[in-house]
N, CA, C and O of each residue as an XYZ file, in Angstrom:
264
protein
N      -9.689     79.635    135.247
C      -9.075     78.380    134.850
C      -7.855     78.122    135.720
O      -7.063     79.059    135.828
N      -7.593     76.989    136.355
C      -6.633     76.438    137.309
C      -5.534     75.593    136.329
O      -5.748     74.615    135.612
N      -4.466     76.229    136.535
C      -3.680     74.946    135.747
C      -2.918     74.021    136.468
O      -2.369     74.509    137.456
N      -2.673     72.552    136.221
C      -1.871     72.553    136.559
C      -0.543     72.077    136.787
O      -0.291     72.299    135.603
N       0.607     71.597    137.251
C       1.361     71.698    137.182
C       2.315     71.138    135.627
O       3.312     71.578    135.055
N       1.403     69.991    135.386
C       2.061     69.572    134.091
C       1.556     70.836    132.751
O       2.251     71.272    131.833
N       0.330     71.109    133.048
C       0.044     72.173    132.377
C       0.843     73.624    132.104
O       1.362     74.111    131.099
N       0.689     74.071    133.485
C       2.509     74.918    133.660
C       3.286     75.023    132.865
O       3.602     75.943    132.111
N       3.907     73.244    133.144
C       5.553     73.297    132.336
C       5.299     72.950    131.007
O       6.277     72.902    130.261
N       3.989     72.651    130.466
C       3.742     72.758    129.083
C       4.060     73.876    128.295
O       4.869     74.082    127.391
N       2.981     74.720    129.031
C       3.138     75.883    128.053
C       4.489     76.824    128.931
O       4.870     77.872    128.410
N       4.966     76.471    129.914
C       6.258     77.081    129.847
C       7.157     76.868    128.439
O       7.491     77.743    127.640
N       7.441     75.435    128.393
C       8.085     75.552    127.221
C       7.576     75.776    126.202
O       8.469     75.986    125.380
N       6.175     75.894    125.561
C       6.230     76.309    124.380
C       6.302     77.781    124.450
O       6.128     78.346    123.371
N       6.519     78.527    125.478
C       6.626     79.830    125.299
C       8.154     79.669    125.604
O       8.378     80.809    126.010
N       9.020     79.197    125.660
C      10.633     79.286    125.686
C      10.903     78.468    124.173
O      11.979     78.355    123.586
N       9.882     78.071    123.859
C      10.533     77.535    122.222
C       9.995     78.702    121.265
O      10.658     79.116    120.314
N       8.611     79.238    121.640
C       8.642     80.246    120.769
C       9.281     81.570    120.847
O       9.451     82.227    119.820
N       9.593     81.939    121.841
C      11.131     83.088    122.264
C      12.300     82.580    121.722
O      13.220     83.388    121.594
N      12.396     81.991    121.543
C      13.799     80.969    121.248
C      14.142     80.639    119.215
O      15.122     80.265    118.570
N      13.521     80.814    119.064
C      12.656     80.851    117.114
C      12.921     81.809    116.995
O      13.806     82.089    116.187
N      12.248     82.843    117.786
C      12.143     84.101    117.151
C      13.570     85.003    117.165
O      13.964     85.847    116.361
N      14.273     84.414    118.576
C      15.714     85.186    118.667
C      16.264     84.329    117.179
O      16.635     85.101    116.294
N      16.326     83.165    116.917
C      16.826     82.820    115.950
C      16.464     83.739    114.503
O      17.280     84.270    113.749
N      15.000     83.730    114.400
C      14.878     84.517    113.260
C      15.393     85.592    113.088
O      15.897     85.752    111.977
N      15.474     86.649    113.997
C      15.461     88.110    114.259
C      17.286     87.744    113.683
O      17.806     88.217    112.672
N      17.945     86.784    114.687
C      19.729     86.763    113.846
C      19.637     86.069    112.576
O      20.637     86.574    112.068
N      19.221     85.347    111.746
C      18.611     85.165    110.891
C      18.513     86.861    109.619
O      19.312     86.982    108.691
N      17.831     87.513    109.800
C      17.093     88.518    109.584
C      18.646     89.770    109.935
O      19.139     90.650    109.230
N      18.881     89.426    110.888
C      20.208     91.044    111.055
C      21.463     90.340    110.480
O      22.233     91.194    110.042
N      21.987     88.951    110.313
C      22.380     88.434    109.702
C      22.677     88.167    107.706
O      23.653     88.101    106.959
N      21.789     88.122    107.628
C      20.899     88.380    106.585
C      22.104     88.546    105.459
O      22.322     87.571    104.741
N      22.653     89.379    105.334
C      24.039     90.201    104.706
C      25.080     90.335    104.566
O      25.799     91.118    103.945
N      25.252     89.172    105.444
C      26.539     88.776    106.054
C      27.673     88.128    104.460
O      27.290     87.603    103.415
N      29.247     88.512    104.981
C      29.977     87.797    104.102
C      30.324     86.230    104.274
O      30.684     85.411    103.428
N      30.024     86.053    106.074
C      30.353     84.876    106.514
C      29.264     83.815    106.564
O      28.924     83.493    107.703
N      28.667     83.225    105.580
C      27.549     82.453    105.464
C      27.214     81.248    106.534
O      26.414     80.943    107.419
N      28.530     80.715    105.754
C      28.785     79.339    106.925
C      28.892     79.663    107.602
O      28.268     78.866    108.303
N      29.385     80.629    108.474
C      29.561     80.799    110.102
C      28.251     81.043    110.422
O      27.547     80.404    111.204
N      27.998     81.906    109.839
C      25.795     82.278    110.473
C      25.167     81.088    110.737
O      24.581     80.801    111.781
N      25.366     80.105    109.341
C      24.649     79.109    109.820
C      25.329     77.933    110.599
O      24.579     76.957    110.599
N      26.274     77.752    111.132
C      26.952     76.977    111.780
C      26.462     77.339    113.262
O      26.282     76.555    114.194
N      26.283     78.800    113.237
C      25.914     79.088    114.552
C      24.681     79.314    114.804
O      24.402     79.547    115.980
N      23.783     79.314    113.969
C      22.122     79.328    113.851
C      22.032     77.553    114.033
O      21.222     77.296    114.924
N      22.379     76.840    113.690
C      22.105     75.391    113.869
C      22.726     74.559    114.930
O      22.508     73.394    115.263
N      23.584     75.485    115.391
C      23.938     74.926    116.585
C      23.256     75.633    118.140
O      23.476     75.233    119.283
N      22.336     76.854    117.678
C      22.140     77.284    118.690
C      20.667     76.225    118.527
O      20.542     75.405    119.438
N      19.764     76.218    117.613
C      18.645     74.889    117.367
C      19.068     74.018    117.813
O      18.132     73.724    118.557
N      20.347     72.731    118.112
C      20.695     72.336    118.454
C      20.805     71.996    119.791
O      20.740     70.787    120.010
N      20.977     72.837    120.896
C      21.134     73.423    121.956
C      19.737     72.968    122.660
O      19.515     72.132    123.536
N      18.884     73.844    121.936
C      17.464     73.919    122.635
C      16.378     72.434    122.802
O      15.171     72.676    122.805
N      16.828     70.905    122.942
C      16.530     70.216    123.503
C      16.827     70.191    124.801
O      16.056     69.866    125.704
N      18.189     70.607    124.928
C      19.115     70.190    126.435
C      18.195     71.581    127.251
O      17.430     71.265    128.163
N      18.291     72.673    126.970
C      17.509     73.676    127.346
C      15.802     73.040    128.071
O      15.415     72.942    129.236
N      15.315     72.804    127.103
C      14.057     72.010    127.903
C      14.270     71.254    128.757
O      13.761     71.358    129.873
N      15.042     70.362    128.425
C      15.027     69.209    129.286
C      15.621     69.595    130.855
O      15.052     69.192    131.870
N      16.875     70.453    130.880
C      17.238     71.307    131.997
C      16.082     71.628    133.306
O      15.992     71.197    134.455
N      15.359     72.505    132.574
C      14.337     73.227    132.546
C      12.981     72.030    133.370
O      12.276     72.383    134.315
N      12.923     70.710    132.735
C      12.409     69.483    132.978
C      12.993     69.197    134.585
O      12.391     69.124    135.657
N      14.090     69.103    134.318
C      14.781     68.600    135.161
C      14.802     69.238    136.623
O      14.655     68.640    137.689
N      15.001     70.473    136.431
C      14.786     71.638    137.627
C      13.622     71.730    137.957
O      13.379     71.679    139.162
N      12.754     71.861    137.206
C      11.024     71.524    137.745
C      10.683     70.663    138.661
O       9.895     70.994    139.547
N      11.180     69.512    138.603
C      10.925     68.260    139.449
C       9.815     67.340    139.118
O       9.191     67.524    138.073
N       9.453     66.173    140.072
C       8.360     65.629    139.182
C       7.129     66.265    139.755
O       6.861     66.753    140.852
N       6.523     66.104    138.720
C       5.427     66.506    138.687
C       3.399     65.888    139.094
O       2.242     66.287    138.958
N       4.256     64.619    139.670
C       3.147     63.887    140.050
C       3.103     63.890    142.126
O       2.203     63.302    142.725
């Protein structure tokens, strides 16, 4: 199977969104116990937050694709 290039940066990013979940879960998860609630999640929703500009970066550095 040949992919290509838009294909590529497809599943590039869904494999940088699903790495990206999972670091969240995993702090999420070691987090977990924490006394500082709001801060966990201030910083769990801001790192979700983040990860549009991340793609789009990512978009951007790729170049076009036609």
């Amino acid at each position: 199977m040949q992919l290509t290039d838009a294909s590529t940066q497809l599943l590039a990013g869904v494999l940088i969104t699903l790495a990206f979940f999972t670091l969240v879960a995993h702090l999420v998860k070691a987090l977990r116990h924490t006394l500082r609630l709001p801060l966990v999640i201030g910083a769990l929703a801001s790192l979700v937050g983040v990860l549009p500009v991340i793609i789009y970066a990512l978009d951007v550095t790729a170049g076009p694709t036609a």
